[in-house]
N, C-alpha and C positions, 0 to 999 in steps of 0.2 A: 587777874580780873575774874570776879565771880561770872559763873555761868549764865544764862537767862532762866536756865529754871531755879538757881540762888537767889537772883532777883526775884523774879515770881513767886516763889513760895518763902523766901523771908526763912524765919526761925521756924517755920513749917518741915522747912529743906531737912535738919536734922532726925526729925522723926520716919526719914525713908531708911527703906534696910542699907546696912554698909556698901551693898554692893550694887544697892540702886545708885545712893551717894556718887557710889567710885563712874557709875556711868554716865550721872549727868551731869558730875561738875566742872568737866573742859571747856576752854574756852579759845578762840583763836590766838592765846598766845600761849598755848601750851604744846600746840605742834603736836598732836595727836589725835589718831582715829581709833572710834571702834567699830569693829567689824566680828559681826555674830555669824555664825554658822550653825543649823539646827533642821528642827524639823516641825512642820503645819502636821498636828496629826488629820486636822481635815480643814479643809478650804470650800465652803459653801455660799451658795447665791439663791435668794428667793425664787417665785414661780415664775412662770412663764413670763407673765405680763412684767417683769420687776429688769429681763432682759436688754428692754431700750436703754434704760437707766446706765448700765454698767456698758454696753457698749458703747457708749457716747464721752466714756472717762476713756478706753483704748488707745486712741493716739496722741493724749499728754498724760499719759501713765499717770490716770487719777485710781480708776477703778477696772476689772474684769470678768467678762462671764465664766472662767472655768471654777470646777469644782475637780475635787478632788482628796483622797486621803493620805498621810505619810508622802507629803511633799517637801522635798529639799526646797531650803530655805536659807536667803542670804539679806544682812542687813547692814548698811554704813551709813556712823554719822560721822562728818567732819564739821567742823568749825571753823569760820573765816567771817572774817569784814565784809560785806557784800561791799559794791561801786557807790551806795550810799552813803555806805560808814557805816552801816546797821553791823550788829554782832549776830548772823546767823549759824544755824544747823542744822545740815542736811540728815534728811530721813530716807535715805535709797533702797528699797526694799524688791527683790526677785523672789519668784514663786518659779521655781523648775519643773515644770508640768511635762511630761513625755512628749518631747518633740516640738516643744518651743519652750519661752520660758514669758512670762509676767511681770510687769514691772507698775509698782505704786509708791511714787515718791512724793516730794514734798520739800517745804526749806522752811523753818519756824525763825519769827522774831519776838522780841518782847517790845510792843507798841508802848510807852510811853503815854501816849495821846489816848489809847482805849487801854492801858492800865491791864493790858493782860496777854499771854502770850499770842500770835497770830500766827496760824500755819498757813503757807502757799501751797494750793496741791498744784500739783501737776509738773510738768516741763517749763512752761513761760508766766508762771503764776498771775495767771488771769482769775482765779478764783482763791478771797482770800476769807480765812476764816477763824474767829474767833474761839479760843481752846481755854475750859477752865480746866484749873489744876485741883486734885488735891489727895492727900495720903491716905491710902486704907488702912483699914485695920493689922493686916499681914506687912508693913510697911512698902507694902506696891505703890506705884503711882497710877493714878485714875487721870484721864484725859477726854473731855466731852465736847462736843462741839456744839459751835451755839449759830449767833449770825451770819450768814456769807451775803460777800462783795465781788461783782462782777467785774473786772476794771478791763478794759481793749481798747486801746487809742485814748480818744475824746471822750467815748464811754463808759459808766460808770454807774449801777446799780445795787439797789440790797435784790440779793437774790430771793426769789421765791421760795420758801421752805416747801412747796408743792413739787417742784421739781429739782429737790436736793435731798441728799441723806445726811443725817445728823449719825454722829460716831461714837463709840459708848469704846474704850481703849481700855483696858488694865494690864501693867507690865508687874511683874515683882520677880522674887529671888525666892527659889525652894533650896532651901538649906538642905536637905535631905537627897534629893537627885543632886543640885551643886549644876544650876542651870537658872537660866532665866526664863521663865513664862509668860507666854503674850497673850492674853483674847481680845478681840477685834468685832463689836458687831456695831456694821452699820444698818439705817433703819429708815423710813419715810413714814410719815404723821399720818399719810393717806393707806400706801400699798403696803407698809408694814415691812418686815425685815426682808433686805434688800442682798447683802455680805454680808462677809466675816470669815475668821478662821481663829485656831488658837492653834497653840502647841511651845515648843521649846529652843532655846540655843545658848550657845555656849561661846564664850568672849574670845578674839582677840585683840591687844592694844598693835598699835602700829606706829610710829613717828612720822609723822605727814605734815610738814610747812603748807600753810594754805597757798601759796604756788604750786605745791604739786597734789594740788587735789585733783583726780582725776576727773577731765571733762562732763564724763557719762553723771557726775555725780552735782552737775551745777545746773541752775537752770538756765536756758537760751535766753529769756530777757529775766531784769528785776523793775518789780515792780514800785514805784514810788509809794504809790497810796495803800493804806492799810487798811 
């Protein structure tokens, strides 16, 4: 089964580096995880007033206030069928900050219905959001965020671009270190650059049946609506 980023990018897909390829083309029947280990050379968060913002992502591990330089850094995607049948991939990502650690996860699908990939952030994907793809020049992958959707119960809105950050992603492969590199900036139309962090990691595959995806790495509910 092609991946959901195969799907999404089409004949696109081959123009990423070989080893972007190799990372994003599993799929739940390949029974494999990747698991990066590396380093944030810095982890930063806008001014004072940008604060509320990120605290309010804290306990569904969307976003967080620390900053910080030369942070260990851990990241796993698995692949499984979610309870819908959808073909997801988790994005679980820790920030090891002295004396606790950071967590900004997430579960991507490929919507069918809006025709482009859709990430959940958080733990119980209550907030869902539309991701365009596409390949840079260095053959990284660019990942940008566009609309979000509120869903909780019976309720269900477009979120306010006022009280969201929109995400500017670039992952690729330096051939020359023989590492992956990530920058991260997230942003608001109003308050202006909100997070972010960059820096580097370095692969491991693992054999993992989506039964034995570990817990930490699913979210508490799935969400129907996209």
């Amino acid at each position: 089964m092609a991946s959901i980023y195969q799907q999404q990018l089409g004949d696109d897909f081959c123009k990423l580096h070989p080893r972007i390829q190799e990372r994003l083309a599993f799929s739940s029947e390949d029974n494999r995880a990747f698991v990066g280990e590396g380093t944030m050379e810095r982890v930063w968060h806008g001014p004072f007033y940008t604060q509320p913002f990120l605290r309010i992502g804290l306990r569904r591990n969307i976003m967080f206030p620390d900053a910080g330089e030369n942070v260990p850094f851990r990241i796993e995607n698995y692949a499984y069928l979610d309870p819908l049948g959808r073909e997801t991939v988790t994005w679980v990502r820790r920030f090891a900050f002295p004396g606790h650690t950071r967590c900004f996860d997430a579960t991507m699908i490929r919507s069918e219905a809006r025709g482009r990939i859709v990430d959940y952030l958080g733990t119980h994907q209550h907030l869902a959001v539309d991701i365009d793809l596409a390949v840079t020049a260095r053959g990284g992958l660019r990942l940008r965020s566009g609309e979000q959707r509120f869903h909780e119960g019976p309720v269900t809105f477009r979120f306010p671009m006022l009280f969201s950050g929109l995400a500017d992603v670039e992952e690729w492969y330096d051939d020359e270190a023989d590492c992956y590199r990530i920058q991260v900036e997230v942003s608001n139309p109003v308050f202006g650059k909100l997070f972010g962090y960059y820096g580097s990691f370095r692969p491991t595959w693992r054999e993992v049946a989506p039964a034995d995806i570990p817990a930490y790495a699913l979210p508490v509910r799935h969400e129907l609506r996209d």
